[in-house]
N, C-alpha and C positions, 0 to 999 in steps of 0.2 A: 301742305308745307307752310310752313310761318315763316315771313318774310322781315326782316326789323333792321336797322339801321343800316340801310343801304346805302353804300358808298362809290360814287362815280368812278373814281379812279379804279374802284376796286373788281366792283362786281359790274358798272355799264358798259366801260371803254371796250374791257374785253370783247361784250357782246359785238359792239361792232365793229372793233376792230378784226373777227372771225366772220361776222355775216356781210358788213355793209361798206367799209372800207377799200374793199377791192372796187369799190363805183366810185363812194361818195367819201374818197380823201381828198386833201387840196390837190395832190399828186396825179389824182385817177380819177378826177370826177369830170362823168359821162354828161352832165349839164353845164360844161364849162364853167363849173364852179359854182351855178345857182343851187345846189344841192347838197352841200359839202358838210357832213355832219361830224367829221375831226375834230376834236378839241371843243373843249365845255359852251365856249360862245357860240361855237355853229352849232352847235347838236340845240341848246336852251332855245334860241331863234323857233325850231322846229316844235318844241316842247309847248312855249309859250304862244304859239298859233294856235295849237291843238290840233297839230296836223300827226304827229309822231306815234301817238296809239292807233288812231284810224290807219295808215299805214301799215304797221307792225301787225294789227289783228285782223286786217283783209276786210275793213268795213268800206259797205259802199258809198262812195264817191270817191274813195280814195285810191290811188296808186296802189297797188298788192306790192311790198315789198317784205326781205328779198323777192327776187322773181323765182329765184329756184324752190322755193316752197318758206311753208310760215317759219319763224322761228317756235321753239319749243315752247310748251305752256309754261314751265320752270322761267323761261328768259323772260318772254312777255308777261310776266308776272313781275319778275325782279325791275323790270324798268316799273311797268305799275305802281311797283310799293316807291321807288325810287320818287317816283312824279308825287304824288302823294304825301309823301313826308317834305316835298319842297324844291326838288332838282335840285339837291344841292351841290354845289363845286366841291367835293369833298373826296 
């Protein structure tokens, strides 16, 4: 599959708004908030650590998140191209 001009609004929020939001919204997060990847500025925080793919692809040292299993190779792809062209707020 070819990935190209990926759009936050369009094709990221979704993702976590389905997979990771039920934890990590300003509303529901299980970290009292240290975690909270809602909205372009807390999610980029995550992004620009380099913490967000090591998570997402279950690499070690990192938290495995979701807990309930990986997301699909199609999503953790779509964030990939996403980070890649720049995280843009778009």
């Amino acid at each position: 599959m070819v990935l190209e001009d990926i759009s936050y609004l369009t094709n990221i929020e979704p993702i976590l708004q389905n997979n990771c939001y039920g934890c990590h919204s300003m509303a529901n997060s299980v970290n009292g908030g240290e975690h909270v990847l809602e909205g372009y500025t807390e999610l980029k925080k995550f992004v620009d650590q380099e913490k967000l793919l090591g998570v997402i692809r279950y690499e070690d040292g990192f938290s495995q998140m979701p807990p309930f299993g990986m997301l699909s190779a199609t999503q953790i792809e779509t964030i990939e191209v996403w980070i890649e062209e720049g995280a843009l707020d778009n």
